[in-house]
C-alpha positions, 0 to 999 in steps of 0.5 A: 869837550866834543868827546864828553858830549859824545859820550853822554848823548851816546850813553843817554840813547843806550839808556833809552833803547835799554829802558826800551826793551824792557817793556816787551815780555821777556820769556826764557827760552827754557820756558818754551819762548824764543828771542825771535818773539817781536810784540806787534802792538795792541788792538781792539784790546788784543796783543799780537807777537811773531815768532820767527822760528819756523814750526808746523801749525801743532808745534806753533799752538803748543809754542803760544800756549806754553808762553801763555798766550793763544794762536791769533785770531783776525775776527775784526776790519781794525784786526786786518788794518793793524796786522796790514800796517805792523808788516815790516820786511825785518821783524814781521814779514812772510807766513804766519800760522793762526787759529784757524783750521779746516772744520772738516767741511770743504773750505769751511774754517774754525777758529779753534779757541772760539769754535766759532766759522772764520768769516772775518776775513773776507776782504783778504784773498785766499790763497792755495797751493794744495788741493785740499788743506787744513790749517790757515796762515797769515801772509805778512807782506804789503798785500797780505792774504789767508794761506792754506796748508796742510797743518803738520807738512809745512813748518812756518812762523808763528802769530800768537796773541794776549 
């Protein structure tokens, strides 16, 4: 009797996880998408994926948009809060490229789908190691901060958004 109960609690749980991941977006690598795209969750009615495969910022816009999605944008308190909290060592941790990039003014970032100044970000630190850079990231750890860095020398992970 112990074996059967096993087995149907067992096969009830792999149900569950099955039924599970059916509601993430799947994409076919041979689209353009990768089995390493984690959906973060929903905010301010903005969906954020991480993509763990390691690309320079030019390669990470054109990856969000062949899967139908944008580079991410962080342009709200709730936007911060939600991507502090989603941080996680096993699936989003470490630096992620987003939609911003130089504006061709010292220090002056754009997001790039909006045209509009990045000016949202003021309560995390910006964080260098280069004198100049041109492209922005996010750094997904339990104090996150804004990296910069030369957009086709460093290759990194990716935050797309919906």
């Amino acid at each position: 009797m112990k074996s059967v109960s096993f087995v149907s609690v067992t096969v009830y749980f792999a149900v569950m996880q099955w039924s599970e991941c059916t509601k993430l977006p799947q994409y076919a690598s041979s689209q353009g998408g990768s089995p390493r795209l984690v959906n973060l969750g929903t905010v301010d009615s903005k969906s954020y994926f991480a993509d763990r495969t390691a690309r320079n910022w030019t390669v990470a816009k054109t990856f969000c948009q062949s899967i139908g999605m944008d580079l991410a944008t962080i342009t709200t308190p709730a936007q911060i809060t939600f991507l502090k909290n989603a941080y996680n060592t096993t699936t989003f941790s470490g630096l992620h490229w987003i939609d911003a990039k130089d504006s061709f003014e010292q220090r002056q970032f754009t997001w790039v789908k909006s045209n509009t100044p990045v000016t949202s970000l003021s309560s995390l630190e910006f964080r260098t190691n280069l004198e100049y850079q041109t492209c922005a990231s996010y750094y997904a750890t339990s104090t996150p901060a804004i990296w910069l860095y030369e957009c086709s020398l460093v290759s990194m992970f990716t935050l797309c958004e919906t």
